[in-house]
Structure formats: C-alpha cells, structure tokens
C-alpha positions in Angstrom: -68.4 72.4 -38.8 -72.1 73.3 -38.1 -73.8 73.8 -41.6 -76.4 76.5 -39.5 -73.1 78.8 -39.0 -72.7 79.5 -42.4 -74.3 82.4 -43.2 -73.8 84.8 -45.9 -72.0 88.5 -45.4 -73.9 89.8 -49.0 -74.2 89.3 -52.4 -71.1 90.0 -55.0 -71.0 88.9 -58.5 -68.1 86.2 -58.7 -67.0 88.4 -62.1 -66.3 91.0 -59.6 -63.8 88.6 -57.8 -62.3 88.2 -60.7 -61.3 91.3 -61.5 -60.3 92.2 -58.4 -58.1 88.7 -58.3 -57.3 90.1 -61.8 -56.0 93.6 -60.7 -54.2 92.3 -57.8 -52.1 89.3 -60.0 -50.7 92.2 -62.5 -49.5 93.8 -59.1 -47.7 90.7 -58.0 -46.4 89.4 -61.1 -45.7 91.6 -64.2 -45.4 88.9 -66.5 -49.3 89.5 -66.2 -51.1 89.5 -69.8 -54.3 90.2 -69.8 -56.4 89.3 -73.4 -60.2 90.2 -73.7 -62.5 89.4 -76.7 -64.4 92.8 -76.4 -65.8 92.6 -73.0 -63.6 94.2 -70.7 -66.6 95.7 -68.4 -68.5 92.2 -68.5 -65.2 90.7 -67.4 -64.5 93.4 -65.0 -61.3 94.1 -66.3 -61.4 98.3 -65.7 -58.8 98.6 -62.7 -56.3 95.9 -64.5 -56.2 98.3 -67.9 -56.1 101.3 -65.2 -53.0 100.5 -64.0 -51.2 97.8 -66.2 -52.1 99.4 -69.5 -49.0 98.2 -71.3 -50.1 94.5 -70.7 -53.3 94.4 -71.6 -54.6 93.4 -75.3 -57.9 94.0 -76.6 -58.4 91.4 -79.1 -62.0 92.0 -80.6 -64.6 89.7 -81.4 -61.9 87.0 -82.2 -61.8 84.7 -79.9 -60.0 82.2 -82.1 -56.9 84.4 -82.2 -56.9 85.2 -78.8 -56.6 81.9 -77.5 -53.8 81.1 -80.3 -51.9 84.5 -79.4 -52.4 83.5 -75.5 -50.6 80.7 -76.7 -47.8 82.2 -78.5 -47.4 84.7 -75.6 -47.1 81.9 -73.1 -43.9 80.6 -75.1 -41.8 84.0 -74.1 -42.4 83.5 -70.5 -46.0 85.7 -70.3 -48.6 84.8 -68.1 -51.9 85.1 -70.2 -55.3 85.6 -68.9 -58.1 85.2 -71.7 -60.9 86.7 -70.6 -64.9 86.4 -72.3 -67.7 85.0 -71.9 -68.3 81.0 -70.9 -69.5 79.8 -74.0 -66.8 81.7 -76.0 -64.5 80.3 -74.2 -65.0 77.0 -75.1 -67.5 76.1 -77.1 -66.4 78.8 -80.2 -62.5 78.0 -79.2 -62.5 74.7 -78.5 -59.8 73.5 -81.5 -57.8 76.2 -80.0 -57.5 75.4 -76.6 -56.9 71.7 -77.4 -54.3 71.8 -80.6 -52.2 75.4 -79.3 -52.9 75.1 -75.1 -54.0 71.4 -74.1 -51.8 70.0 -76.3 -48.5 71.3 -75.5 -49.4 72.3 -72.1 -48.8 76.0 -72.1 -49.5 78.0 -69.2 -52.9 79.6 -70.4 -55.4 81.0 -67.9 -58.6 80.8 -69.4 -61.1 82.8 -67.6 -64.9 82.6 -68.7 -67.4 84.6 -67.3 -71.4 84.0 -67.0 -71.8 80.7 -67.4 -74.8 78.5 -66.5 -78.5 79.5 -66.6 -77.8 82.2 -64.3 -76.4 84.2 -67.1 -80.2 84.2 -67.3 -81.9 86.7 -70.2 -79.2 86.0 -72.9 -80.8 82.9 -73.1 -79.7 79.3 -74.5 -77.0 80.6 -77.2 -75.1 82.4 -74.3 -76.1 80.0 -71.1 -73.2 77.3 -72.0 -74.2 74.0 -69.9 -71.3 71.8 -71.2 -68.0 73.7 -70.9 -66.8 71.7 -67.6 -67.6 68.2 -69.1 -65.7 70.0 -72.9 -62.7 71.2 -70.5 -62.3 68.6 -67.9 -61.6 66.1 -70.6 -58.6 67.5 -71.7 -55.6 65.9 -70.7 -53.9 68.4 -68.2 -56.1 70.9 -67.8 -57.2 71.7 -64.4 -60.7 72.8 -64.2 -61.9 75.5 -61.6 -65.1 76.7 -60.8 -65.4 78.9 -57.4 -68.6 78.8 -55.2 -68.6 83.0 -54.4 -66.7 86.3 -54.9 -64.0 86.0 -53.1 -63.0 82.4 -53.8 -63.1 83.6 -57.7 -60.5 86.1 -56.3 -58.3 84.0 -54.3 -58.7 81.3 -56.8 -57.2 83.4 -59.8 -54.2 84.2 -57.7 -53.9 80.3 -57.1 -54.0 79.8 -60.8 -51.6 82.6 -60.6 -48.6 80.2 -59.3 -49.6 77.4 -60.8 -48.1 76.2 -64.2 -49.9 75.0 -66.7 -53.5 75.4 -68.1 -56.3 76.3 -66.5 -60.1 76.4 -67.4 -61.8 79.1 -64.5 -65.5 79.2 -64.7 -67.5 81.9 -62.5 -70.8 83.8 -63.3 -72.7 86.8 -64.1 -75.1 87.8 -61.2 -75.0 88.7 -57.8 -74.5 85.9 -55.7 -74.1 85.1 -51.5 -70.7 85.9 -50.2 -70.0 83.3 -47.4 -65.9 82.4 -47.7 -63.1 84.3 -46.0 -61.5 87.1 -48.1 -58.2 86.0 -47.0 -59.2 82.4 -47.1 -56.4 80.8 -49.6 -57.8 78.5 -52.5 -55.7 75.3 -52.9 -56.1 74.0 -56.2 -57.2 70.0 -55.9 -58.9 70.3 -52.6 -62.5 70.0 -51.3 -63.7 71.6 -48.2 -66.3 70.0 -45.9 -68.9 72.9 -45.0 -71.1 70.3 -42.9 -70.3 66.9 -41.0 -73.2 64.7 -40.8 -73.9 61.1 -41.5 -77.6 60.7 -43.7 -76.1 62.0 -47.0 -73.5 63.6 -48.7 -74.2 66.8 -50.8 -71.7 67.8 -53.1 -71.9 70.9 -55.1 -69.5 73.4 -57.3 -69.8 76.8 -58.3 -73.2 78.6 -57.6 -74.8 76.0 -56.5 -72.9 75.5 -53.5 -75.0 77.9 -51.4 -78.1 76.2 -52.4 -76.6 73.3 -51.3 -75.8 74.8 -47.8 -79.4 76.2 -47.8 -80.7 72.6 -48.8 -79.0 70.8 -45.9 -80.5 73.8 -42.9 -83.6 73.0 -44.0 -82.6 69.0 -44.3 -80.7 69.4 -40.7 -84.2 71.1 -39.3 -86.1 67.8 -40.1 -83.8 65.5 -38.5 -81.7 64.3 -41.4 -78.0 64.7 -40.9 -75.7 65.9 -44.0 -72.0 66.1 -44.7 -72.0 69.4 -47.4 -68.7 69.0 -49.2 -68.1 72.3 -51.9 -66.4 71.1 -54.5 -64.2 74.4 -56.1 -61.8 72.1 -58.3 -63.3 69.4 -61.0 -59.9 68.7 -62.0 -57.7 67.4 -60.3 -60.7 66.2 -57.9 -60.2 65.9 -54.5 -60.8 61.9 -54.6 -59.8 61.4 -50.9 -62.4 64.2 -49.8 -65.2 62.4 -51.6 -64.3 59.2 -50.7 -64.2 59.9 -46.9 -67.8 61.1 -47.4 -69.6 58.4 -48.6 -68.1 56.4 -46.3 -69.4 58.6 -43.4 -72.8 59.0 -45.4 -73.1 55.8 -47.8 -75.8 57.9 -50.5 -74.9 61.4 -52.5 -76.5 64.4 -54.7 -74.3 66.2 -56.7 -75.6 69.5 -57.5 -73.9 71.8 -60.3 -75.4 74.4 -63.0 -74.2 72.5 -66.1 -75.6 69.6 -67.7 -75.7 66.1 -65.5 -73.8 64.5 -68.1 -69.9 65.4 -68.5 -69.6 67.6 -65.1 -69.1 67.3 -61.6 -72.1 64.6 -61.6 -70.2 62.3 -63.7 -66.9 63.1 -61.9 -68.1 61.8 -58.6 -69.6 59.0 -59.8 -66.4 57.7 -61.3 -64.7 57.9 -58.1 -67.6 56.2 -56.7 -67.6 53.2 -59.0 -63.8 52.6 -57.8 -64.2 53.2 -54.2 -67.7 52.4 -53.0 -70.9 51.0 -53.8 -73.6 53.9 -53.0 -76.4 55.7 -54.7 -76.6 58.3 -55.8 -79.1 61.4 -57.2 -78.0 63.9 -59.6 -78.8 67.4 -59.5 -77.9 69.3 -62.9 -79.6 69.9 -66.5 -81.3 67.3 -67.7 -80.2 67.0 -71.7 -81.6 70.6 -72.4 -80.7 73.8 -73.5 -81.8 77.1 -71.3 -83.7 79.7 -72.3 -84.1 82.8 -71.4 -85.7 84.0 -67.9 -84.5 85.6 -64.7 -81.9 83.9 -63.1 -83.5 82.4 -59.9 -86.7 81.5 -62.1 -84.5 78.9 -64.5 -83.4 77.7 -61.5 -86.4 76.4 -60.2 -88.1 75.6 -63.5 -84.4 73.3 -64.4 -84.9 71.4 -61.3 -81.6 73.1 -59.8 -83.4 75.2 -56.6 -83.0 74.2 -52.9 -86.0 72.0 -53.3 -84.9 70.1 -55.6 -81.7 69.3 -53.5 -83.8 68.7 -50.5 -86.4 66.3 -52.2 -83.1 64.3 -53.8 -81.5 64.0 -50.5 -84.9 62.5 -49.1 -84.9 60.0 -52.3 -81.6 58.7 -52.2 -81.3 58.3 -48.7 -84.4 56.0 -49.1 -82.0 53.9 -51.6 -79.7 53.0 -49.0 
C-alpha cells in the first residue's frame, strides 16, 4: 500500500462512531444495556435511548456503581456498555473494574470517551494519559483504541461478539476520517497502511493519522516507511510488529498517552523477544496536560507530525 493514497474523506469525532456503533448494536442484539454516568450527549448516546429506552440506565455521577451493576447485569446474560468519560472510567473505577470485571471475567464493555490531551480545555484533571498502561495490565482484558470514526463504530460492534471484557478508548474532537465504513475491525490485528523499508512507525488511536502524515512528508525526502496502525493493545498483533522490524530494523511508536505503560512499552516488549532494534518513543513524557486547544498540546507535548518525522530521522541514524 502506498502511504500517499491515504487521504482523508473529513473530519468526525470518534464519540460520534461510537454512538452510532452504539445505536446499531442495540438493533442487533437486545441483550444490549447501555449504562451512562450522566453524559449521555458527551457519549453520544441520544439515538440508543431513542429507540431502546427500556435498556438504557442512567446512573448519575456514580461511576463506582455503574461499573459494579454492569457487573451484576453481565451475570443474567446482559450485554453492558458503560459509557463516561476516559478518566472516569478508569482512573475513579479502577477497584471496580479489577475486583467485579477483571477478576471474574465478565463480559463488560467499558467505553470511555475523550481521552488524551485532545480532550484539550478540560485540562489535566480530565486529560487521562495512563488509562491504557492501568487497563492493559489487567489480566484478560482486551484493550481497544480506534484510529477514526468509523473504526470506533465497527470496533464497538466487534466488541459486540466478543466475550469478555473490554477496555474501548476513543476521543472528544473532530478528527480525519480515512477507513472504510464497512471495513470490519478484527480484534488482535494490526493493519499495515505503508510498506517501506527505512523505519517502522507504529501508532494507535489519534495519532495514527499523524503518523500517516509524518511518513508523506518522510517518503517526500527519500526515506522509505512501513506505517503499521495499531487499533488493539491487547491482545497485540505480535506477528504484525515482528514482520516490521524485520523489514525496517528501527521503530517510533507514537500514542497520546504517557510513554510509559502504553503502546510504547507494548512494542518494545515484543521487541526485546524478537529482535534487537532501536527504537524512539513518541508519547508524554512523565507529565500531566494542561489545558489548551487540542492541536496546540499536541505540538507543545512533542506528539505533532514533526516530532514523528524528526524521531524517524534519529533512530534511523541508530541503526
């Protein structure tokens, strides 16, 4: 695949995919719960309580109990979908998910919304940069975070069939569109965007259409990269990655959440068992956000395209 034919068809919020993924689950499945902690219209929940309004629970500011009754609701046969922000999914719930979900592997979808610094003016409290590394340390969980709109809604009706918890991560502001709206998310499996042989760039979420922008203007000086979007953290794809660095032999993970816990971390463990390489890490560097507009904490956190350009150039002089 030629990394210059991927272009974007506009910009949609992946909370919008979700709700439309959302909305179109309670159609195919009416064992469909939906739970929100008081931000239904953040979470983009209106057309599910439209037309499902018997399954739908608003639980109030208590997220606590909603993730113990998603819990209880999973053990009569339900399907629950929790649904608040990023940091309140985790970080406020986090006894919750591991003693009631985690624990006793119960069939939870827990669905956080505007995560990363491009939640942008609500600032540190709200901009959660460790919720991957919190969830994807939990034995069984698998750990999702889609790159645009209409994965976030193909990947919820992924989660959909699968059993067993799941951890989905998407965001708050508008953001390129660039996958197929029919395109089917396989849970566990990278997809390689670019084939090239300098580098390897690796990215989830967000920042995997910096990443694509990173490697035109990488591919326009001469340097060759192999762009591999990485939509599940858990399980990782292992043989994707793998096959990479061997093409490439150097990598720069890129991912709005903290370098330490995340996909960063992820790849490097596979690295350390498969192949001797180095690599650059692009993420948050031990910090807390602030507030700002979106695309300005980007650049100031070191996570804009070029900071994954100028990374790629480093590491490929480490080879």
């Amino acid at each position: 695949m030629n990394i210059n034919d991927i272009v974007s068809t506009g910009k949609k919020a992946t909370r919008d995919g979700f709700g439309e993924g959302l909305h179109e689950a309670g159609r195919r499945n009416d064992q469909v719960i939906a739970l929100c902690a008081d931000l239904l219209g953040s979470l983009k929940m209106e057309s599910f309580i439209e037309d499902f309004p018997d399954r739908f629970v608003q639980m109030g500011i208590a997220e606590a109990n909603m993730m113990s009754v998603a819990a209880g609701l999973s053990t009569a046969g339900k399907i629950p979908f929790t649904g608040t922000f990023a940091n309140f999914s985790t970080g406020r719930v986090y006894d919750q998910i591991r003693q009631s979900i985690a624990y006793s592997g119960k069939n939870v979808k827990i669905c956080a919304s505007h995560a990363g610094l491009t939640l942008g003016e609500d600032g540190a409290t709200h901009q959660i940069l460790e919720d991957i590394g919190m969830m994807r340390m939990l034995p069984g969980m698998t750990v999702i975070c889609p790159i645009d709109a209409n994965q976030t809604k193909n990947a919820v009706l992924a989660i959909l069939d699968h059993v067993g918890p799941v951890y989905l991560r998407f965001g708050r502001p508008d953001w390129p569109v660039f996958t197929g709206a029919d395109e089917p998310f396989i849970i566990g499996k990278a997809q390689t965007l670019g084939s090239g042989t300098d580098v390897s760039i690796m990215a989830t979420g967000l920042m995997v259409w910096n990443a694509v922008e990173a490697a035109k203007q990488l591919e326009a000086q001469g340097i060759s990269c192999d762009v591999i979007s990485i939509p599940t953290i858990k399980p990782l794809d292992e043989a994707a990655i793998v096959a990479s660095l061997a093409r490439t032999g150097c990598a720069v993970t890129v991912e709005e959440h903290q370098i330490n816990g995340g996909l960063g971390d992820a790849v490097a463990h596979v690295a350390a068992k498969n192949t001797a390489c180095p690599m650059e890490f692009i993420g948050v560097k031990d910090s807390f956000g602030e507030s700002g507009k979106p695309m300005d904490l980007l650049k100031k956190y070191g996570l804009d395209v070029p900071d994954i350009v100028n990374a790629a150039l480093k590491v490929i002089k480490r080879k």
